[in-house]
PDB file with SEQRES, HELIX, SHEET and CRYST1 records, atoms N, CA, C and O in Angstrom:
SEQRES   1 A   66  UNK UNK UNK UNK UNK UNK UNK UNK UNK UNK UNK UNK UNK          
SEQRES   2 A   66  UNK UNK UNK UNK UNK UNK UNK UNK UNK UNK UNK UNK UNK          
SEQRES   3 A   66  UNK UNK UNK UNK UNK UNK UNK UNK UNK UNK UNK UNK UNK          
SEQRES   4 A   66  UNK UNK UNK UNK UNK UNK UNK UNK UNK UNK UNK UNK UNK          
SEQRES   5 A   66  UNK UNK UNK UNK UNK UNK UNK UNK UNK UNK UNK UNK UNK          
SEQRES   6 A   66  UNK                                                          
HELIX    1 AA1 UNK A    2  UNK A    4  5                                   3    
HELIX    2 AA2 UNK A    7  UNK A   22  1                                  16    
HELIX    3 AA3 UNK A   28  UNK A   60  1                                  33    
CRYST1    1.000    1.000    1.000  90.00  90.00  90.00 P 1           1          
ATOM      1  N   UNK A   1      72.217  88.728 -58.069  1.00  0.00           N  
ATOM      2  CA  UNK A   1      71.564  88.875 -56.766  1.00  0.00           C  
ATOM      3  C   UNK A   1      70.185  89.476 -56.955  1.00  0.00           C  
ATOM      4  O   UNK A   1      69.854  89.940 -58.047  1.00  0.00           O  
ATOM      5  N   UNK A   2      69.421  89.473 -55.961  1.00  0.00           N  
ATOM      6  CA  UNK A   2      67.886  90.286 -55.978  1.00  0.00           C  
ATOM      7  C   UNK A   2      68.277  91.224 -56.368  1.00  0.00           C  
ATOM      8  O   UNK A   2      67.657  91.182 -57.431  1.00  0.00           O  
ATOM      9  N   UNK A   3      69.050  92.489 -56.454  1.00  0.00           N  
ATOM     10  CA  UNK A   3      68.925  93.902 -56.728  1.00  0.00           C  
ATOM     11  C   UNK A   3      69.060  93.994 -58.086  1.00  0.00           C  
ATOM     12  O   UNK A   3      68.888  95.096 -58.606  1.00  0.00           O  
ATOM     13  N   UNK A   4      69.419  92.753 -58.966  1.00  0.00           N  
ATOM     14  CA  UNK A   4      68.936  92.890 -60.444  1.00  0.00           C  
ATOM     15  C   UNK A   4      67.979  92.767 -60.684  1.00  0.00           C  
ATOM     16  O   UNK A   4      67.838  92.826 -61.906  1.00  0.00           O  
ATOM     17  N   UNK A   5      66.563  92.507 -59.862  1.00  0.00           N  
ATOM     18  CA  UNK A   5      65.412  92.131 -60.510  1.00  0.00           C  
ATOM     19  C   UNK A   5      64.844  93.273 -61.049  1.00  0.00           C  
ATOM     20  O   UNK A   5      65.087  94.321 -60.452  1.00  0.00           O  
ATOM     21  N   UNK A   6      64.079  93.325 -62.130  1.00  0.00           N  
ATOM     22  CA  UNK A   6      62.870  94.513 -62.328  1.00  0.00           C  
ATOM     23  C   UNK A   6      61.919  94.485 -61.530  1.00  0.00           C  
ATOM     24  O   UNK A   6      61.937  93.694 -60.587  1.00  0.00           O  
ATOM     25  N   UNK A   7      60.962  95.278 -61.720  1.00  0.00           N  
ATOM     26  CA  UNK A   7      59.777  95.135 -60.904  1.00  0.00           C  
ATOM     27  C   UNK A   7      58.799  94.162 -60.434  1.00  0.00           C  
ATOM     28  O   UNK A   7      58.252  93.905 -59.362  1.00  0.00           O  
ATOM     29  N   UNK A   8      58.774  93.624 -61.875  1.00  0.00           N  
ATOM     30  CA  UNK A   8      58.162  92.945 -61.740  1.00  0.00           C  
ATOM     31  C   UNK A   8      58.033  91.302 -61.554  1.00  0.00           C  
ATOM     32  O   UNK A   8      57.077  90.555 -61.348  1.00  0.00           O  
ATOM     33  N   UNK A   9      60.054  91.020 -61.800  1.00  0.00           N  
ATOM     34  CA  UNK A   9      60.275  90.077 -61.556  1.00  0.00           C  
ATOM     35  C   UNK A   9      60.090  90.097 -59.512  1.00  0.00           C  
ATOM     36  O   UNK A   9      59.422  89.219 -58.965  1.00  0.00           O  
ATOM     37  N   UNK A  10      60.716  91.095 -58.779  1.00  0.00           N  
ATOM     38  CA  UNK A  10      60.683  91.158 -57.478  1.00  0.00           C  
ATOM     39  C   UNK A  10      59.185  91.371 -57.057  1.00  0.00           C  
ATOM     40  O   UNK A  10      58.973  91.211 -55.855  1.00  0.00           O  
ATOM     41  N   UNK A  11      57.904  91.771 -57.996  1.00  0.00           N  
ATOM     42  CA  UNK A  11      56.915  91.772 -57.316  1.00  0.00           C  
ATOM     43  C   UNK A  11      56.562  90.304 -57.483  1.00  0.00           C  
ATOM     44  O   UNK A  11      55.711  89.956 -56.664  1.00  0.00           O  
ATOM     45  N   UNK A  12      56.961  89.350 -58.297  1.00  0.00           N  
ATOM     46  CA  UNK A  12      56.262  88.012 -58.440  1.00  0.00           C  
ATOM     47  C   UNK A  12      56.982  86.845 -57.373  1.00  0.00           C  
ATOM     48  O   UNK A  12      56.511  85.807 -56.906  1.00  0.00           O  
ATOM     49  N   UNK A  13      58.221  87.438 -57.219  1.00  0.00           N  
ATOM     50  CA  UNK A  13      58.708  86.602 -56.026  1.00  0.00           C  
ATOM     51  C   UNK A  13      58.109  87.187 -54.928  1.00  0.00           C  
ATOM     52  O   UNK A  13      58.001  86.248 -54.140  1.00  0.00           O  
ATOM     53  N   UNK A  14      57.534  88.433 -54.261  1.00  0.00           N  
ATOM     54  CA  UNK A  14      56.714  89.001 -53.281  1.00  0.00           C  
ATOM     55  C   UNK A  14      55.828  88.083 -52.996  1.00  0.00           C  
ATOM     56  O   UNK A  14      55.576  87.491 -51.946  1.00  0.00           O  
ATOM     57  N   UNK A  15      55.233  88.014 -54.404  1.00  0.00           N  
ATOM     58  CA  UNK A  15      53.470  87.100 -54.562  1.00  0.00           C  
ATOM     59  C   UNK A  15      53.859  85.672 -54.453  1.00  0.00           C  
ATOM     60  O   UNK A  15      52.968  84.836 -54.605  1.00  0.00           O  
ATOM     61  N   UNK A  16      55.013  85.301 -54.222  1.00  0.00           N  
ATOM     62  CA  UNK A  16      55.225  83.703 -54.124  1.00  0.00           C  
ATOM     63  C   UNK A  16      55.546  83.385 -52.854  1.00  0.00           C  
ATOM     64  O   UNK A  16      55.178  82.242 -52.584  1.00  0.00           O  
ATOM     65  N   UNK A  17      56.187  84.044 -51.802  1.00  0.00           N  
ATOM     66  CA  UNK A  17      56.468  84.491 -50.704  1.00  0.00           C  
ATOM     67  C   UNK A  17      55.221  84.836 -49.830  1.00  0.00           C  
ATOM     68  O   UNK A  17      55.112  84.468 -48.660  1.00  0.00           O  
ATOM     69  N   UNK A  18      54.477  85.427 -50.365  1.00  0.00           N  
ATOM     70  CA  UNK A  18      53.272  86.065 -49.551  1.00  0.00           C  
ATOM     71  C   UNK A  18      52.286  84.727 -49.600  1.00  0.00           C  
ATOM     72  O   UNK A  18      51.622  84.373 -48.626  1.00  0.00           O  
ATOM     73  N   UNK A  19      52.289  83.980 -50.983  1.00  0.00           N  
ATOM     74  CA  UNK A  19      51.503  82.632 -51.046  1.00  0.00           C  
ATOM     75  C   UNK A  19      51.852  81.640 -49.905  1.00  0.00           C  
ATOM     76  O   UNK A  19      50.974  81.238 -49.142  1.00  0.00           O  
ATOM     77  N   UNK A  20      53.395  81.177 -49.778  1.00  0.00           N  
ATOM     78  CA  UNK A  20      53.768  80.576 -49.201  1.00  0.00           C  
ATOM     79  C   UNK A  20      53.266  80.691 -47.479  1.00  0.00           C  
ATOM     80  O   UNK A  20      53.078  79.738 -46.722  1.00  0.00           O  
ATOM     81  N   UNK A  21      53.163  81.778 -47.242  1.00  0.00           N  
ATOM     82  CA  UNK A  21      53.270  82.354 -45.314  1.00  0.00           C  
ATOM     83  C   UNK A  21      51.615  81.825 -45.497  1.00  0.00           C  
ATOM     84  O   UNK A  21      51.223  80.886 -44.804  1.00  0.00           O  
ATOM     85  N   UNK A  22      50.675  82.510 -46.492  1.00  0.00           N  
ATOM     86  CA  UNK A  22      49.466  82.220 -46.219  1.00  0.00           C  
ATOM     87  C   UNK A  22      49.006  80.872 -46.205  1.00  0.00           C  
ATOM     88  O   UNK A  22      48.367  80.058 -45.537  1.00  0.00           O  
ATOM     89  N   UNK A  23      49.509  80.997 -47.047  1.00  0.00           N  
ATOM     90  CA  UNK A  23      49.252  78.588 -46.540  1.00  0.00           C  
ATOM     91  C   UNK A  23      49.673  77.831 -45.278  1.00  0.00           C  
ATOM     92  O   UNK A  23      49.617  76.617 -45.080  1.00  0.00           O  
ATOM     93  N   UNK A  24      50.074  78.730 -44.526  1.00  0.00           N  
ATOM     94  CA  UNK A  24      50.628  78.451 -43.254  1.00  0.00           C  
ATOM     95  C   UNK A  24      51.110  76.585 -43.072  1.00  0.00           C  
ATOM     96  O   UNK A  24      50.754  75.780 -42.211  1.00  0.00           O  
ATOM     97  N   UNK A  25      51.750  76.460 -43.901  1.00  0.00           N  
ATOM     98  CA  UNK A  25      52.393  74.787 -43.751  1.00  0.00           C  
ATOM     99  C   UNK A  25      53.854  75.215 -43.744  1.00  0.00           C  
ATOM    100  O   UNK A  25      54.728  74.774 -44.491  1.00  0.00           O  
ATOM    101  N   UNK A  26      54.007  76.212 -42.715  1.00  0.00           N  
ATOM    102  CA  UNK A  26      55.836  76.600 -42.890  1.00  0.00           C  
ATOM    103  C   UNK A  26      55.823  76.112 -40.783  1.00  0.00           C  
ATOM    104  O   UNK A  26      54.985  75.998 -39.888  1.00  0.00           O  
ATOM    105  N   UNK A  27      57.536  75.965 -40.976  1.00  0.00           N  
ATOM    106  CA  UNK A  27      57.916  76.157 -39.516  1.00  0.00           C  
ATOM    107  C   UNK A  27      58.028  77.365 -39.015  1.00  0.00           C  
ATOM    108  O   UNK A  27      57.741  78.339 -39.710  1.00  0.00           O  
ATOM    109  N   UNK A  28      58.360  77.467 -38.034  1.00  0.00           N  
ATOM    110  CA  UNK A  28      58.443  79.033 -37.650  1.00  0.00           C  
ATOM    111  C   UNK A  28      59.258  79.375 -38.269  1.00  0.00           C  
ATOM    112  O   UNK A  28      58.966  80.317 -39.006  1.00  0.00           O  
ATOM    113  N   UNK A  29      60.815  78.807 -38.352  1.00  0.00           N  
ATOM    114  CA  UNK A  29      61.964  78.529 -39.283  1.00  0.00           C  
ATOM    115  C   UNK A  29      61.613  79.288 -40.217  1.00  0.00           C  
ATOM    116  O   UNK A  29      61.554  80.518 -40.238  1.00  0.00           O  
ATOM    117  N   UNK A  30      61.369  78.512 -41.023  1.00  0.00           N  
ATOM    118  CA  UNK A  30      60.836  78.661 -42.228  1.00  0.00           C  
ATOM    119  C   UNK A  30      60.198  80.015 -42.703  1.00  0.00           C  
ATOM    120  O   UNK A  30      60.621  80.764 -43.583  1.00  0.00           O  
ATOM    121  N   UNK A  31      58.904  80.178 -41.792  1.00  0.00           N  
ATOM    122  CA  UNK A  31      58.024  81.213 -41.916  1.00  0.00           C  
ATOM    123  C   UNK A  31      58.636  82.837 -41.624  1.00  0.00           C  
ATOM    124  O   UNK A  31      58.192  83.931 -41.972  1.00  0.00           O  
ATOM    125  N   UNK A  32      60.143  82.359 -40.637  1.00  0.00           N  
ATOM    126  CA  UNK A  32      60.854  83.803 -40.595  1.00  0.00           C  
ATOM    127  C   UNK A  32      61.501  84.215 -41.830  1.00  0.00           C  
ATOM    128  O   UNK A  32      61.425  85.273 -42.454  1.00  0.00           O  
ATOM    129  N   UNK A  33      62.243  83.000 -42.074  1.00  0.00           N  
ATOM    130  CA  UNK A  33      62.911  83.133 -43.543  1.00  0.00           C  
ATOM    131  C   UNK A  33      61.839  83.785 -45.162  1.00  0.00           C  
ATOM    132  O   UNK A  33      62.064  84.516 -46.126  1.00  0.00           O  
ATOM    133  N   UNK A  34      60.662  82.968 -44.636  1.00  0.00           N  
ATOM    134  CA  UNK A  34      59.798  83.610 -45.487  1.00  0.00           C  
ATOM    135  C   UNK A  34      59.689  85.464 -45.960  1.00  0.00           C  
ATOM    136  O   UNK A  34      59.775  86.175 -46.961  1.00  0.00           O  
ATOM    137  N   UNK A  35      59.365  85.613 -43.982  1.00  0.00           N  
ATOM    138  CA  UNK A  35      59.118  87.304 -44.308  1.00  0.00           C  
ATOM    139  C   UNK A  35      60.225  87.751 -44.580  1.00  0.00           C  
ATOM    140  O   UNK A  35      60.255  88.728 -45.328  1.00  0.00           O  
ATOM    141  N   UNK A  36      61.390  87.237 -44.111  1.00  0.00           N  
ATOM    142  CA  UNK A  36      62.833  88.168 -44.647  1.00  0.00           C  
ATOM    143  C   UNK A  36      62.587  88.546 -45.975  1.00  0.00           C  
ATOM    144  O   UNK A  36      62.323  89.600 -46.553  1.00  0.00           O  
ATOM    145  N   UNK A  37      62.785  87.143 -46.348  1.00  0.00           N  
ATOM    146  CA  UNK A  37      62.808  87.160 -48.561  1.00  0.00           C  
ATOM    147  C   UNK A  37      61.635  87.998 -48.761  1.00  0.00           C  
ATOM    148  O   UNK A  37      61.823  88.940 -49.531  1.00  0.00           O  
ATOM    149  N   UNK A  38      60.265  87.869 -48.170  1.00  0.00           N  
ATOM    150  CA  UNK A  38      59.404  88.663 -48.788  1.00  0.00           C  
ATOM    151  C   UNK A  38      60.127  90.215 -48.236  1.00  0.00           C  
ATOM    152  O   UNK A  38      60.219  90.855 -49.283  1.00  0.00           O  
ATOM    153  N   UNK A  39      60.432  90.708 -47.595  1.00  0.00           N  
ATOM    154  CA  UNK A  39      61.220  92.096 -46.794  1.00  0.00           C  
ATOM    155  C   UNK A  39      61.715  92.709 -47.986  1.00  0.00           C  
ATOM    156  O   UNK A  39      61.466  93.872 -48.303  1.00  0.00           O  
ATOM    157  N   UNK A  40      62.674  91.621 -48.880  1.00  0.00           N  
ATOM    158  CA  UNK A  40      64.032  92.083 -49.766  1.00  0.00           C  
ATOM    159  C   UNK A  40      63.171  92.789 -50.598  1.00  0.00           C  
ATOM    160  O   UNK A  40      63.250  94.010 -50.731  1.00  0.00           O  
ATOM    161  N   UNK A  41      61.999  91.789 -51.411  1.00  0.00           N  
ATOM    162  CA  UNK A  41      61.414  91.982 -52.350  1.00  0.00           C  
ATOM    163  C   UNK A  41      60.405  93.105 -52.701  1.00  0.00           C  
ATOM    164  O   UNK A  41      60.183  93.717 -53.745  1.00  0.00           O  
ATOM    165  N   UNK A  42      59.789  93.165 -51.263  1.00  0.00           N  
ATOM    166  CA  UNK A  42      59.551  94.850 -51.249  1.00  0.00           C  
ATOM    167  C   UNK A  42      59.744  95.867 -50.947  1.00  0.00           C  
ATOM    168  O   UNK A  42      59.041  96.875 -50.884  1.00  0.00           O  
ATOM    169  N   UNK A  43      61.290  95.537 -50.619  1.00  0.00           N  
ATOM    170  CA  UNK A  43      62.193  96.937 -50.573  1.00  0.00           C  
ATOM    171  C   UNK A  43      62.209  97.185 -52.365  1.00  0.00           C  
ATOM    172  O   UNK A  43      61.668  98.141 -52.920  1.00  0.00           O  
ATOM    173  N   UNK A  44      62.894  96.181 -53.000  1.00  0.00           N  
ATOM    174  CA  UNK A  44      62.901  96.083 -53.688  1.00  0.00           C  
ATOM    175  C   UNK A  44      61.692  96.734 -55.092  1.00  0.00           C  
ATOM    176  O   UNK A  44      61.899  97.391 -56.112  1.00  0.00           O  
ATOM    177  N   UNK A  45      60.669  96.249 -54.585  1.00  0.00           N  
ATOM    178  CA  UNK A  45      59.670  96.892 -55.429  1.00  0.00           C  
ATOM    179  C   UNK A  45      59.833  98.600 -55.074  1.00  0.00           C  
ATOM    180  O   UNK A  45      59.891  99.387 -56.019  1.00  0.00           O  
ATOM    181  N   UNK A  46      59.890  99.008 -53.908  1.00  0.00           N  
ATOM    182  CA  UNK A  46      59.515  99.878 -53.609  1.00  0.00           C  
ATOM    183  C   UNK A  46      60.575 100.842 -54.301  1.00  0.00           C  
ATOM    184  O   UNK A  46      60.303 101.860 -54.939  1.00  0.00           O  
ATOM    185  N   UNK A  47      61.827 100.324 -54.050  1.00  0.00           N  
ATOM    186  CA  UNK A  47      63.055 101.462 -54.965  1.00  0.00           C  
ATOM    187  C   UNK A  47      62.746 101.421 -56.086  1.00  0.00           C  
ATOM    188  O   UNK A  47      63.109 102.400 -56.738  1.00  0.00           O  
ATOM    189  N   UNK A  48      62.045 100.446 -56.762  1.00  0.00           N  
ATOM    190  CA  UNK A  48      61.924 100.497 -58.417  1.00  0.00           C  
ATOM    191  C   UNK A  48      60.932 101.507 -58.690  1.00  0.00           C  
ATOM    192  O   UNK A  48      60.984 102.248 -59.672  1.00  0.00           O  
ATOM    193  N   UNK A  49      59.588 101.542 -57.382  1.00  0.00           N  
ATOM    194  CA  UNK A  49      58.333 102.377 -57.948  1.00  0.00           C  
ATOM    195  C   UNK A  49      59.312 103.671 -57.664  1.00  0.00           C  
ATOM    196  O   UNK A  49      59.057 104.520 -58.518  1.00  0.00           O  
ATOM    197  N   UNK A  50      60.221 104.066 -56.870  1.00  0.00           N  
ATOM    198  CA  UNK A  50      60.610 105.394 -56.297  1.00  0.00           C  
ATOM    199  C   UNK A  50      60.980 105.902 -57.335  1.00  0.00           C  
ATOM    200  O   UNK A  50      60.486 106.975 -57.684  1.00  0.00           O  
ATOM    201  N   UNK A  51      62.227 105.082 -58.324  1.00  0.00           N  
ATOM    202  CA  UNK A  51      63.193 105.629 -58.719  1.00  0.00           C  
ATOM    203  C   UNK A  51      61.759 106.202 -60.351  1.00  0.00           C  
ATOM    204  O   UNK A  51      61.726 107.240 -61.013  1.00  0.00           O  
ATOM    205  N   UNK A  52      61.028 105.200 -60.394  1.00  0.00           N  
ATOM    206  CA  UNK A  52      60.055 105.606 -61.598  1.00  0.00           C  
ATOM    207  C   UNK A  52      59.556 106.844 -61.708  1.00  0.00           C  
ATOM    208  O   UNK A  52      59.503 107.672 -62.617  1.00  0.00           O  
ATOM    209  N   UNK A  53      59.052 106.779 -60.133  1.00  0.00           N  
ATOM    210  CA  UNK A  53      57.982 108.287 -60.168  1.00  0.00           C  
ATOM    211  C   UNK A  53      59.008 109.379 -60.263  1.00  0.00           C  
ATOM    212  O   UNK A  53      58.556 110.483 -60.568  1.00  0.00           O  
ATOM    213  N   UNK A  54      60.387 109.279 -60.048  1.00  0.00           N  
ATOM    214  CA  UNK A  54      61.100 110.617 -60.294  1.00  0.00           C  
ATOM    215  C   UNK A  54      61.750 110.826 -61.392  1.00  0.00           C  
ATOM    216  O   UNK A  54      62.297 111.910 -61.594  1.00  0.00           O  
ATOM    217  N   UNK A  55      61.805 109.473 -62.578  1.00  0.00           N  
ATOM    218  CA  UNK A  55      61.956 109.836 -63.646  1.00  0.00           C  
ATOM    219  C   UNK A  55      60.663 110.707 -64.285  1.00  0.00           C  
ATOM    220  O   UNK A  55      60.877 111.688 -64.997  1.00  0.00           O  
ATOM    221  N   UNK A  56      59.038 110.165 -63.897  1.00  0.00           N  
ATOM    222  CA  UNK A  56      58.143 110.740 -64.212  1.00  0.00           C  
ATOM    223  C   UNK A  56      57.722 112.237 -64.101  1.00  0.00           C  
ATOM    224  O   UNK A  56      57.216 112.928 -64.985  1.00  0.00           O  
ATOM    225  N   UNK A  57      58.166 112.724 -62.329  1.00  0.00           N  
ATOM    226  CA  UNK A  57      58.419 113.389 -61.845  1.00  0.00           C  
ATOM    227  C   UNK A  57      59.371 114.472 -62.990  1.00  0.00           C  
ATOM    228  O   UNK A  57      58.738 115.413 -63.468  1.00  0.00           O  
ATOM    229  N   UNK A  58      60.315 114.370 -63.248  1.00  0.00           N  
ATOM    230  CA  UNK A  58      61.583 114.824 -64.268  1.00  0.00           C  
ATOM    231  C   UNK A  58      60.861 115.332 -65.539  1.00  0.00           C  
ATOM    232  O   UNK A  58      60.977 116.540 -65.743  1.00  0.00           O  
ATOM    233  N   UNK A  59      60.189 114.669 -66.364  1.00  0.00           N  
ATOM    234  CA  UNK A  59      59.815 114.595 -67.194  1.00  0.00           C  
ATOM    235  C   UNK A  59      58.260 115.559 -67.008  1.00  0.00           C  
ATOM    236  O   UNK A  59      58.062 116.575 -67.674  1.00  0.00           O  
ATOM    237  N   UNK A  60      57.413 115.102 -66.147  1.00  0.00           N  
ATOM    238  CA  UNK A  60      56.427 116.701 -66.236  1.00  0.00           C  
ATOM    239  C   UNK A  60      56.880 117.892 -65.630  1.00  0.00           C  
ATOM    240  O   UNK A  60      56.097 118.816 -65.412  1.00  0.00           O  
ATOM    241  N   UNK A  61      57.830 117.939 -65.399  1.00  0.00           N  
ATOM    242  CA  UNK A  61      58.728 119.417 -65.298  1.00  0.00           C  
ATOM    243  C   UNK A  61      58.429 120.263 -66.225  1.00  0.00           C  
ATOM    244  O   UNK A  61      58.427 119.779 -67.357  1.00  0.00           O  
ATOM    245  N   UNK A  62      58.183 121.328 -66.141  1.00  0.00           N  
ATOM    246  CA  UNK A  62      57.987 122.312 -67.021  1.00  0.00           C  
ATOM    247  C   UNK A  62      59.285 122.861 -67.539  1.00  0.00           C  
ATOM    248  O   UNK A  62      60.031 123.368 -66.701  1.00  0.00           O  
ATOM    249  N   UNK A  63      59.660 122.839 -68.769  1.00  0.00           N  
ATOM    250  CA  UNK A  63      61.512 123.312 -69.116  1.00  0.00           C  
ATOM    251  C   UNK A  63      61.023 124.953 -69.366  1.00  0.00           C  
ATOM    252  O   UNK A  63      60.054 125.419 -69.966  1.00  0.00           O  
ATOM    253  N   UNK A  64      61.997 125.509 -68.725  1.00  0.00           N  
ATOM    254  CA  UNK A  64      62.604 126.609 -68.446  1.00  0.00           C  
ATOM    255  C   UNK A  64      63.151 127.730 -69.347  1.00  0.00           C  
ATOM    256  O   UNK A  64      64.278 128.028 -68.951  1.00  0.00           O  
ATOM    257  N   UNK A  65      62.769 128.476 -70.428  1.00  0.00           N  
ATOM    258  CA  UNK A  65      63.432 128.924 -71.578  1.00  0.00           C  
ATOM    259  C   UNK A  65      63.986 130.275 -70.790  1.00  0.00           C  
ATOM    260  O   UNK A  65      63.332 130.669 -69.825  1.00  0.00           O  
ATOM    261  N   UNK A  66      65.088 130.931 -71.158  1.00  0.00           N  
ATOM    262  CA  UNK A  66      65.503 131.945 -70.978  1.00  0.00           C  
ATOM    263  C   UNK A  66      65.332 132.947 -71.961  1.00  0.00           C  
ATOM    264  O   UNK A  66      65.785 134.076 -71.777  1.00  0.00           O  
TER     265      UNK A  66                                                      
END                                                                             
């Protein structure tokens, strides 16, 4: 399903999706279905950038010596 993609596979279906609406040769049909799929894909991106910055986040932590 989409929630296996990496980033960057879900940002390139974004950019294929976002191509598609701008060429405006869709039905309305069509053009709803468009923004849905584009919807998934940048939820999608967006949990991937989240979950990154808090590994990053994690990691410039300053560790703690007792």
């Amino acid at each position: 399903m989409s929630q296996d993609l990496t980033y960057e596979q879900a940002l390139e279906k974004l950019d294929e999706r976002l191509k598609v609406l701008e060429d405006g040769n869709l039905s309305l049909e069509d053009a709803l279905k468009a923004v849905d799929e584009a919807r998934v894909y940048l939820k999608i991106c967006t949990e991937r950038l989240d979950a990154a910055r808090k590994k990053i986040e994690v990691r410039a932590e300053p560790e703690t010596t007792d």
